[in-house]
C-alpha positions as CSV (number, residue, x, y, z in Angstrom):
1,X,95.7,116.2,89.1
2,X,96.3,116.2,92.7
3,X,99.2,114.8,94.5
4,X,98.6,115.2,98.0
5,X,97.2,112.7,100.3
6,X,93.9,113.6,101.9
7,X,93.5,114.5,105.6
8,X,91.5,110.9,106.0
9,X,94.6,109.2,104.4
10,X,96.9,111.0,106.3
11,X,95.8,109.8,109.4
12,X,95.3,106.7,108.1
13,X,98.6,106.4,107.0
14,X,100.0,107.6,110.4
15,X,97.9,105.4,111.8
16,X,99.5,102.1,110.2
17,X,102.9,104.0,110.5
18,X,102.8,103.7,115.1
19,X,101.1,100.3,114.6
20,X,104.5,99.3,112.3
21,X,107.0,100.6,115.1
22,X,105.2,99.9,118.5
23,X,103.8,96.1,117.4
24,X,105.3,94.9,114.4
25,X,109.3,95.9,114.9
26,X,109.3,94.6,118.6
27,X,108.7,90.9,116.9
28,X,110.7,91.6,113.4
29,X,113.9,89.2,114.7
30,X,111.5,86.0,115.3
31,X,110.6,86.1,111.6
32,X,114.2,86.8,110.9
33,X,115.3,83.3,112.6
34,X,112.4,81.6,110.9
35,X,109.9,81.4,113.3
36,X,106.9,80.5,111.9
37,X,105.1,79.8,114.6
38,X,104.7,83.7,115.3
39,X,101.9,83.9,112.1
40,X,100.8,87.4,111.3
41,X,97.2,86.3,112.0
42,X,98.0,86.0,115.9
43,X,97.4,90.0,114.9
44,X,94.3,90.0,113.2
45,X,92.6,91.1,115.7
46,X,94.7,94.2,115.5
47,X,94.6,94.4,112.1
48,X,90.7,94.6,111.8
49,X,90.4,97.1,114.5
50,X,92.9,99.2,112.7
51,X,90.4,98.6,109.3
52,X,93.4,96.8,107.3
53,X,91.8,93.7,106.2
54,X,89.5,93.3,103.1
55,X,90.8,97.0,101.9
56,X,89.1,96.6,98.4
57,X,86.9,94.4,98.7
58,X,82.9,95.1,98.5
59,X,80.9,96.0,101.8
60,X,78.1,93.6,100.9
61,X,80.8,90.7,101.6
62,X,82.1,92.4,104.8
63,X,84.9,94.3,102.9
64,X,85.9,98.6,103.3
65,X,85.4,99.5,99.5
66,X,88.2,101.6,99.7
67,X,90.1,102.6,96.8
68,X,93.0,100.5,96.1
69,X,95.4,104.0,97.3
70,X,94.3,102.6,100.9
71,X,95.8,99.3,100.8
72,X,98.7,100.7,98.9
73,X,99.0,103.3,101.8
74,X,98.7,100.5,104.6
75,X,101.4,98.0,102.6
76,X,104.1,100.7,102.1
77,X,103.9,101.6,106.2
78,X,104.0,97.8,107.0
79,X,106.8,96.8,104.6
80,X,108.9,99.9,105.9
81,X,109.5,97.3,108.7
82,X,108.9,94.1,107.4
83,X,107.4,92.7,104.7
84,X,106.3,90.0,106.6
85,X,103.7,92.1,108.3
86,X,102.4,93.9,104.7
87,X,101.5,90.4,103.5
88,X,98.2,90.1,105.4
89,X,97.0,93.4,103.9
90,X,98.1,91.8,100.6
91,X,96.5,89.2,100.6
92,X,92.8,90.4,102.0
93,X,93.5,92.9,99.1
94,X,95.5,92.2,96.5
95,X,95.5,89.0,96.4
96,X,93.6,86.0,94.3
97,X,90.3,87.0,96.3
98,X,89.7,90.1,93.7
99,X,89.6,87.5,90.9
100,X,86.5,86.0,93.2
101,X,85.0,89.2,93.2
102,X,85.4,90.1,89.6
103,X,84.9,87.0,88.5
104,X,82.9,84.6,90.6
105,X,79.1,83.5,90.9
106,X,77.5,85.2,93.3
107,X,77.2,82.2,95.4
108,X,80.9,81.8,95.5
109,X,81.7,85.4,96.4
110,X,79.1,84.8,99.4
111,X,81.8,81.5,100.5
112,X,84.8,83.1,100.3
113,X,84.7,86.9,100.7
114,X,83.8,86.9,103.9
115,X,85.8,85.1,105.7
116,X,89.0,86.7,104.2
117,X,87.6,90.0,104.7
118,X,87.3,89.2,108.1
119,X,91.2,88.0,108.3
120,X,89.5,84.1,109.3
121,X,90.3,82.8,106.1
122,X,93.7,83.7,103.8
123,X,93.6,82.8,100.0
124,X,96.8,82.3,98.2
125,X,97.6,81.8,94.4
126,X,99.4,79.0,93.2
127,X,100.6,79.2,89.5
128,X,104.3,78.5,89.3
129,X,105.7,75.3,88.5
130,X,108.7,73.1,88.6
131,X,109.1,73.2,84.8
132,X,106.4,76.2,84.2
133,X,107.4,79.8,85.7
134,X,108.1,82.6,83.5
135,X,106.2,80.6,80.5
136,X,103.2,79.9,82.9
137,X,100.8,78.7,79.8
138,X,103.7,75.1,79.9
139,X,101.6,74.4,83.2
140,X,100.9,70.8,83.6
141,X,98.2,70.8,86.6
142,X,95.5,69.0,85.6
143,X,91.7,69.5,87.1
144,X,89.5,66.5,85.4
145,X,85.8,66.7,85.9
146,X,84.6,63.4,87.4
147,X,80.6,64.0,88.6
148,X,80.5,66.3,91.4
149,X,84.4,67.0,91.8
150,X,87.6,67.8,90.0
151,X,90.4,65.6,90.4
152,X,93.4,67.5,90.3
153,X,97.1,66.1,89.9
154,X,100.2,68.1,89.7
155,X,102.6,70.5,91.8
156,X,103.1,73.7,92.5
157,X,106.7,75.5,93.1
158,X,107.3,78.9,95.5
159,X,103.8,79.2,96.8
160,X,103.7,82.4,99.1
161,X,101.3,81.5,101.9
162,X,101.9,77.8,101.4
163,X,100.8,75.2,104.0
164,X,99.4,78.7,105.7
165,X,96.9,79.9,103.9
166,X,93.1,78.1,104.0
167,X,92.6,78.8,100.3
168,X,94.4,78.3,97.0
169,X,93.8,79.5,93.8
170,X,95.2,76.9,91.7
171,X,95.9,77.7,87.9
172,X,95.0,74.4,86.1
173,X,94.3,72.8,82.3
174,X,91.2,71.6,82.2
175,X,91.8,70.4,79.1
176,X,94.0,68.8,76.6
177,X,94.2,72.1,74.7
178,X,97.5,73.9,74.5
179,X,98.7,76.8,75.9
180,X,96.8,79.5,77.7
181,X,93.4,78.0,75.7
182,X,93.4,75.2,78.2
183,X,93.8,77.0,81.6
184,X,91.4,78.1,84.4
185,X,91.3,78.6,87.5
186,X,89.8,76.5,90.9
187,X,89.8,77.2,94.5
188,X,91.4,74.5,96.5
189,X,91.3,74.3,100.7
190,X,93.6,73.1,102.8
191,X,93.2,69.5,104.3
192,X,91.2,68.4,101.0
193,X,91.6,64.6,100.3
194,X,95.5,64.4,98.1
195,X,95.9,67.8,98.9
196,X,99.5,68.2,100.9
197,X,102.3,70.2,101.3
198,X,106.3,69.9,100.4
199,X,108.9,71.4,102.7
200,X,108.7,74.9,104.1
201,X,112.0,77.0,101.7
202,X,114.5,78.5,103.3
203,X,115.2,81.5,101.0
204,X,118.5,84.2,101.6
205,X,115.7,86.4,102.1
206,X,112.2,86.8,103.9
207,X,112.4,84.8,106.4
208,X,109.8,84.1,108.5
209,X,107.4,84.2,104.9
210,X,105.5,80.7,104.3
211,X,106.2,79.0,101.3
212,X,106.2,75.7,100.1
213,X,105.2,73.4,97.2
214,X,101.4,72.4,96.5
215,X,101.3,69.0,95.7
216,X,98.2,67.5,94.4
217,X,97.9,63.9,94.0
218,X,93.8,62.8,93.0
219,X,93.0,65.7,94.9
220,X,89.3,66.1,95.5
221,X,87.7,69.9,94.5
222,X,84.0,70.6,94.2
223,X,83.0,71.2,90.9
224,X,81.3,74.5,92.5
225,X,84.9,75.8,93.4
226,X,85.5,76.2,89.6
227,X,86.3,80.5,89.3
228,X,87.4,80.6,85.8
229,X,86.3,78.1,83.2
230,X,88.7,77.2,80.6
231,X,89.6,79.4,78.3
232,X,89.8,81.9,81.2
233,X,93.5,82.5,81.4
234,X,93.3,86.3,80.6
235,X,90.9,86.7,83.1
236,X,93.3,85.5,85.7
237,X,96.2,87.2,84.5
238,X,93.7,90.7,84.5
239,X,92.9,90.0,88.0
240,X,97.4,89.5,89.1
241,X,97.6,92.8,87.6
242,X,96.6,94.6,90.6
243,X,98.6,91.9,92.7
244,X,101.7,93.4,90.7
245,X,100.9,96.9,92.5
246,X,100.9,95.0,95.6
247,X,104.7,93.4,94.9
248,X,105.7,96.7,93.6
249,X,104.8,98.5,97.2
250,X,106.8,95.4,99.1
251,X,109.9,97.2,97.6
252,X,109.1,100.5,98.2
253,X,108.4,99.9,101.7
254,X,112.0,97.6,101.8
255,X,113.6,101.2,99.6
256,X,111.7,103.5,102.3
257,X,112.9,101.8,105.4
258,X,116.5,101.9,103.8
259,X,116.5,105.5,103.3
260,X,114.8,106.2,106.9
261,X,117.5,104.2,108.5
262,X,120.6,105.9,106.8
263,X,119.3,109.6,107.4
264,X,118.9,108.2,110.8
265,X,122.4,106.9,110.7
266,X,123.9,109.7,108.9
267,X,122.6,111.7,112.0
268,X,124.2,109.9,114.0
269,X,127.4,108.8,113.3
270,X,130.6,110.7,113.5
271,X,133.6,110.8,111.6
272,X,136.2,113.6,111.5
273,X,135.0,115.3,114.3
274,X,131.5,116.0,112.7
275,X,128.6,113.4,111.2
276,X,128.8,111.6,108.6
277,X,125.4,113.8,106.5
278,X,128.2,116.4,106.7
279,X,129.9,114.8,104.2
280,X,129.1,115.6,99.9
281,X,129.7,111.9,99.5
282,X,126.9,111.0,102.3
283,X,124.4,113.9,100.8
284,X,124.9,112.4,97.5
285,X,123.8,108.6,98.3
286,X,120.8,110.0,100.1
287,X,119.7,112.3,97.2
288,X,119.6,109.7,94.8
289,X,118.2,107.3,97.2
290,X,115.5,109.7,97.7
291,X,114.6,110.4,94.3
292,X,114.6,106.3,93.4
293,X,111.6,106.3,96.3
294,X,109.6,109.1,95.2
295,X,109.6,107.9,91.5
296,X,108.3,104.4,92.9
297,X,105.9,105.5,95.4
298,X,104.4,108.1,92.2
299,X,104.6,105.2,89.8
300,X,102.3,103.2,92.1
301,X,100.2,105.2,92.9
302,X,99.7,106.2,89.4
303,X,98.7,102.7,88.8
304,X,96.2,102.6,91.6
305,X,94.6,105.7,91.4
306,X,93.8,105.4,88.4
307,X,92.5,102.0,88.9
308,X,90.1,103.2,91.5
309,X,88.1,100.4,92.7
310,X,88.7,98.3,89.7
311,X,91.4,96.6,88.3
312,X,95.0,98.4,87.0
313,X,96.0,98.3,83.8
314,X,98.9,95.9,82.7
315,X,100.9,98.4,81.4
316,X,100.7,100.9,84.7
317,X,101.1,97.8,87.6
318,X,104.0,96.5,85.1
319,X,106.2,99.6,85.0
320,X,105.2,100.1,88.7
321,X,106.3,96.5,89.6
322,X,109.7,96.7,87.0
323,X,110.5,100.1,88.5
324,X,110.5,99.7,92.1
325,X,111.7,95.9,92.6
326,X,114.9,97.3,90.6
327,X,115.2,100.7,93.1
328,X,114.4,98.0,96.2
329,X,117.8,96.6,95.2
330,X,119.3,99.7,94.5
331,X,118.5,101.7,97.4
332,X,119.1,99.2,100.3
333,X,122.4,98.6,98.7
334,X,123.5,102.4,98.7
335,X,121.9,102.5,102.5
336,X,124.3,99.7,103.0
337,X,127.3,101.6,102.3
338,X,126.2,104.7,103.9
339,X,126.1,102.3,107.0
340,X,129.9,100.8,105.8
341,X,131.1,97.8,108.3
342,X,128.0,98.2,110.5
343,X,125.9,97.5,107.9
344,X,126.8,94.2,106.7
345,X,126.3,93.1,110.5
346,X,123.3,91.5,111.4
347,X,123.2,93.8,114.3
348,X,121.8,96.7,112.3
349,X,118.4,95.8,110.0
350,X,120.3,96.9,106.4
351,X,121.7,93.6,105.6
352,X,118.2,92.0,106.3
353,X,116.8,94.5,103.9
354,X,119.4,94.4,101.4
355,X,118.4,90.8,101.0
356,X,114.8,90.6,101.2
357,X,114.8,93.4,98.5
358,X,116.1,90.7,96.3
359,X,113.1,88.3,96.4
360,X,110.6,90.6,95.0
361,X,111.8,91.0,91.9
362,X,111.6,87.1,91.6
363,X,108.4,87.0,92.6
364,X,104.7,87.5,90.7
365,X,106.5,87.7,87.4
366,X,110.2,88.7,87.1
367,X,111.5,92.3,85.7
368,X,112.2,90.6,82.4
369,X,108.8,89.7,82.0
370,X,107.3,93.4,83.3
371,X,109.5,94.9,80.2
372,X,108.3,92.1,78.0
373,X,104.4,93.5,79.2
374,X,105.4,97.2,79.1
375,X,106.7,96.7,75.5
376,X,103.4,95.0,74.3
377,X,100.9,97.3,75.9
378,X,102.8,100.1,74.4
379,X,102.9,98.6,70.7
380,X,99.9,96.9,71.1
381,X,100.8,93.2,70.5
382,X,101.5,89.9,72.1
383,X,105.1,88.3,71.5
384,X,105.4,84.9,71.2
385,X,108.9,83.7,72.8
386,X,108.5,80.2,72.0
């Protein structure tokens, strides 16, 4: 059992970490106002040279076939900054484009691999609902095979990525049969005949982040963009395991940046004659905030690791996920007071932090749910909480 990075990943890391403060920090407050007109992909081209797109993915579709530690690596240096800028490596990663590569035909890994590997194509998921989050199998979506195409009808609520991503892997009931029996899942593309888009959110965090409803209205989807037949819902629950890895490392990078900033601060500012890290009080906060990060950043890796090249299992990515959204919270709030007046100001990045910590443990299941997972991978059974 080894827990030291490599030399490779070292430099790697380091690599991502001058990329973060030199291009990604400069540009931070246009996302903050809600400019999304500034997309990450006007870096792609960056973010290819630096090797951060398509991570995990195979080299016969144009992918690194890195292990998943890589991405994890690259995520944790972006989100330090903002999470904005760790979404592209997400999504070329972590994102519904492993469930095409675990579980598509060939032919469709050849169509859509590719291009998000390259960063020209990004591929979103869109499960949750208006009346259908937590208890996803309540979905109403409804894909009806008519000849060549599926005609899908229904909305989707909260969509990261909406109306800019290309792609969307739509959870949908292809039949009248209930719960998760009925479900699979289709690729739908942007611009498709009664495919549009609802309002772009404004959230108390993450600005800057695209999201919006999916609203389907007789939308026309080939028949050959069908990825998981009914019947297929564990299959596409398997495959957002290793997207929970991927939330879980948005908080740590939030819970990192915290506790960079107030040792920075504590450095810095005086009180008494002497700084603040002087103080017991100070030392204290930091301690604790250190040892919140370090139990993440080992919980995800854990997961990741030991996932390799495949996918994580539910129990690992759930206590990864539960764990650090909760410490994301925790940890920007203690930086917070460490900061006292200056950081509730806008002037100083805490109170953007503080606040964008919140949204992950909303998103990609909540921490309710993780426990709900934990408990039945460690007792071996599903719980029914209808």
């Amino acid at each position: 059992m080894d827990f030291q990075l490599t030399e490779e990943q070292n430099i790697f890391k380091q690599t991502v970490h001058d990329f973060a403060d030199t291009r990604i920090a400069p540009i931070v407050d246009f996302w903050e106002k809600g400019d999304l007109s500034l997309a990450p992909r006007d870096l792609i081209a960056e973010y290819r040279e630096l090797g951060l797109l398509g991570i995990t993915l195979p080299e016969q579709y144009g992918g690194q076939e890195l292990p998943a530690i890589y991405a994890i690596l690259a995520m944790e240096e972006l989100a330090r900054v903002t999470t904005r800028a760790s979404g592209v490596v997400m999504e070329s990663s972590f994102g519904p484009i492993r469930a095409v590569e675990k579980f598509g035909t060939e032919e469709q890994k050849q169509r859509f691999i590719p291009p998000c590997a390259r960063g020209e194509k990004f591929m979103s998921v869109g499960m949750t609902e208006p009346g259908a989050g937590s208890a996803l199998t309540d979905l109403t979506t409804r894909a009806i095979l008519k000849g060549d195409h599926y005609v899908l009808n229904g909305q989707k609520r909260f969509i990261s990525g909406g109306g800019h991503s290309d792609w969307y892997m739509v959870y949908v009931r292809l039949s009248d049969r209930k719960g998760h029996k009925g479900i699979g899942g289709i690729v739908a593309e942007k611009g498709s005949p009664g495919f549009t888009f609802g309002k772009q959110e404004e959230f108390m965090g993450l600005h800057g982040m695209h999201s919006c409803d999916l609203i389907f209205e007789d939308c026309l989807v080939p028949k050959e963009n069908l990825i998981i037949p009914e019947g297929g819902f564990a299959k596409l629950m398997q495959a957002f395991d290793v997207e929970r890895c991927g939330n879980a490392t948005q908080s740590l990078g939030i819970a990192w940046g915290a506790l960079e900033a107030a040792k920075k601060y504590s450095k810095e500012r005086m009180a008494f004659g002497k700084p603040i890290c002087e103080f017991q009080a100070i030392q204290l906060l930091l301690a604790d905030m250190a040892m919140k990060v370090e139990a993440a950043r080992l919980l995800i890796y854990r997961a990741v690791v030991n996932a390799g090249n495949g996918l994580p299992s539910v129990f690992e990515s759930s206590v990864a996920k539960c764990f650090a959204n909760e410490i994301g919270k925790e940890v920007t709030d203690m930086a917070l007071q460490i900061f006292g007046g200056y950081g509730y100001s806008k002037e100083y990045p805490i109170e953007r932090m503080l606040r964008d910590s919140r949204g992950w443990p909303l998103a990609g299941g909540t921490v309710q749910i993780q426990r709900i997972n934990i408990a039945s991978a460690m007792l071996g059974r599903r719980f029914d909480q209808r």
